[in-house]
N, C-alpha and C positions, 0 to 999 in steps of 0.2 A: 248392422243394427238389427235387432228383432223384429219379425213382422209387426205389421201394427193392433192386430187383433192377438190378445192374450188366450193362447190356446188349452192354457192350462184345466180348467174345469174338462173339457171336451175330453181331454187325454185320459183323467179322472173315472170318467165313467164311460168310457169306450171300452165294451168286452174284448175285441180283440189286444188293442194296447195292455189292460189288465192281464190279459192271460199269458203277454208277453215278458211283462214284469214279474208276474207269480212265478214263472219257469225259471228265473234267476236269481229269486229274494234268497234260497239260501245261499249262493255262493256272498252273496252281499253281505247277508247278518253273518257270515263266519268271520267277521272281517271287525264287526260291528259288536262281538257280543261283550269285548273288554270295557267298550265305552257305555252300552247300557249295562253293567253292573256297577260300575263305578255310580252313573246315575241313582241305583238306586241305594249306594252306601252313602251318598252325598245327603239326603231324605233322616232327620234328625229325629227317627219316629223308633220306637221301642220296636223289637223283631216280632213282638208276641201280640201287639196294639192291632184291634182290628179298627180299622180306618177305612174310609175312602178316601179313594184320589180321582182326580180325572186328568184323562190324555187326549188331548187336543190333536186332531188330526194324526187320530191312532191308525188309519189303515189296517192292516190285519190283526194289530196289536203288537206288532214286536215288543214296545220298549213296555208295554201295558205288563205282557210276560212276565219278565224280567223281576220287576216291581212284586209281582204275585210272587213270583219263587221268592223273592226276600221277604218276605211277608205273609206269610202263609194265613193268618187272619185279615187281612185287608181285603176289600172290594173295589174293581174299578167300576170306572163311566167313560167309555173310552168315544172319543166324539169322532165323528166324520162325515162327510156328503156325500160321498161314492157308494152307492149301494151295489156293488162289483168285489170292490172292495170291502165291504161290510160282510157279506157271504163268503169271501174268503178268510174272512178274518174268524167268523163261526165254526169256521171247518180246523181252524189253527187253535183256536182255545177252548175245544171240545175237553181238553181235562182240568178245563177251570169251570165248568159250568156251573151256576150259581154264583160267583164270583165273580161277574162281570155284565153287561148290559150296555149296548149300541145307543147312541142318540143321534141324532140326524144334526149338525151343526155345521154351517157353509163359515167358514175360517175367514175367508174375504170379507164379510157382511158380519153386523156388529148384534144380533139379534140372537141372544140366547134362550134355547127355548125351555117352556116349564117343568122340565122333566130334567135338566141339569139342578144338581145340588146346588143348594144357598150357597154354601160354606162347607170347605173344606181343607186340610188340611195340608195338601200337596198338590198342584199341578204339574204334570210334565208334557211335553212334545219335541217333537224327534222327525227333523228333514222337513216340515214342513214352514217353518215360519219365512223363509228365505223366499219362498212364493207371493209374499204378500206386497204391495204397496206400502214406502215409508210413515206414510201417513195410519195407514192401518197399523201396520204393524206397534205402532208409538198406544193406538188405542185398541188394541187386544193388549198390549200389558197394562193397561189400565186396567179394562175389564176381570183380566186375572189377577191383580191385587184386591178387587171387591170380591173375589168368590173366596179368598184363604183367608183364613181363621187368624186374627192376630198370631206372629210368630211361623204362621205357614210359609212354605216355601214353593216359589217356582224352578223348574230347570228345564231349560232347552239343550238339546242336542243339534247340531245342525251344523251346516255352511258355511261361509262369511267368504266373501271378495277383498284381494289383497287390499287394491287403494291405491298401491304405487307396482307401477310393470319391472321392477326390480324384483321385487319380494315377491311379485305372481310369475317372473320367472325361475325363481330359485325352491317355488312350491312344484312348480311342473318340471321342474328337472328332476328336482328328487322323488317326485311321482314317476315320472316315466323309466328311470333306472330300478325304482322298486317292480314295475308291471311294464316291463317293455312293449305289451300287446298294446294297454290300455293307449299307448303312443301312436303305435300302429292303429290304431281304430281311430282315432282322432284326425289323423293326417291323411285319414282315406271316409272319409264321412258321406254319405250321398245327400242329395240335396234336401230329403225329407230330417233324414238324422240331424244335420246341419240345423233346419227351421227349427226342430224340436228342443236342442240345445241352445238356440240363443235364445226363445219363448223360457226355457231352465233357467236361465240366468237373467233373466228379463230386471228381476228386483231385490238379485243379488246385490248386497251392499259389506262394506266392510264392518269391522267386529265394534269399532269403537263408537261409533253412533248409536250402536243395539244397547251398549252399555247406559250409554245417554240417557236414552228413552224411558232406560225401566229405573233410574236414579230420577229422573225428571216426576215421572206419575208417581212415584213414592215408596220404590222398595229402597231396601238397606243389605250391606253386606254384599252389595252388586262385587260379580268379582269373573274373571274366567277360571273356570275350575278345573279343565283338562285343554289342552290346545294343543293339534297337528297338524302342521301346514293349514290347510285347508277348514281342515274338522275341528268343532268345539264345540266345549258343554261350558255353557256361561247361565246365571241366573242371581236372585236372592231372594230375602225372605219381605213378608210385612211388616212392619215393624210391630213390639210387643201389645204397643198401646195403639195401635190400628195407627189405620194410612192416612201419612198428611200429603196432601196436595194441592 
């Protein structure tokens, strides 16, 4: 079972942890970059439409990136609490400058501050929703249906927990025969690694509930739109004539 204190924020904005992560975000996004591009042809917006969007717990900005390159007139608002992470993320989209802007927004807590856009167009996030409590999570997709513009769309990028130890064995098979180390590393974990990974999965949940949630608060078109083993991009839009709930 995971300890009982949620360690997550702490890890967030521990320089050393950060500096440990940054050493290996690329190997990670070489892995990652087929699924944020698809993200951002899934986004129903003209190539040439200068828009905003915002990304919710954007960290350095990877999937923010991404969006930009498809979109060469758009602006992000890319959100986050890590101010570790925020400074590395300035350093990463130094050749987007003027197309984009940091807001301080804690994901766990329901308070948006006034510097995020009324309304917009598109929201996306990427690896973090899987961090939150069920309960939260059901009401940040609330909260992101009242920020997009009739017609707007959300997508997540993220994790999702099998549900049944069948299907969570037949993910980690076929993960460990793709990356035999990543096996290796798992089967030899030290006791901090160990802590740090059940706190990861702490309020990992499986995929069909997340569907629920955002069909329940009042998107449409709820669908999975890319799905590996583990990995998915699931999301939909507001509806044309705004959100019934």
């Amino acid at each position: 079972m995971p300890e009982a204190t949620d360690t997550n924020a702490a890890f967030w904005k521990s320089d050393e942890h950060i500096a440990q992560w940054v050493a290996s975000a690329d190997e990670r996004e070489r892995h990652r970059r087929d699924q944020r591009r698809l993200l951002a042809e899934l986004l129903p917006l003209d190539q040439q439409a200068a828009f905003t969007f915002i990304d919710l717990g954007a960290g350095t900005g990877a999937a923010a990136r991404v969006v930009l390159d498809a979109y060469p007139n758009a602006t992000a608002v890319l959100a986050d609490f890590s101010p570790q992470m925020m400074d590395e993320g300035a350093k990463a989209l130094a050749p987007y400058a003027g197309r984009y802007r940091y807001v301080e927004l804690d994901l766990a807590h329901g308070t948006w501050p006034e510097a995020m856009p009324a309304q917009v167009p598109a929201v996306i996030s990427s690896l973090c929703v899987h961090h939150l409590p069920d309960d939260r999570k059901r009401s940040l997709f609330a909260e992101i249906l009242d920020r997009l513009t009739p017609g707007g769309w959300y997508l997540n990028y993220d994790v999702v927990a099998a549900g049944d130890p069948v299907v969570g064995e037949a993910w980690e098979r076929a993960g460990d025969r793709r990356d035999p180390a990543a096996a290796e590393a798992r089967h030899h974990r030290t006791p901090e690694q160990q802590r740090r990974y059940e706190n990861h999965v702490r309020y990992m949940i499986p995929l069909a509930p997340q569907l629920q949630f955002l069909a329940e608060v009042g998107f449409e078109g709820v669908d999975v739109y890319w799905k590996q083993l583990d990995a998915v991009i699931y999301g939909g839009r507001r509806p044309l004539l705004g959100a019934t709930r």
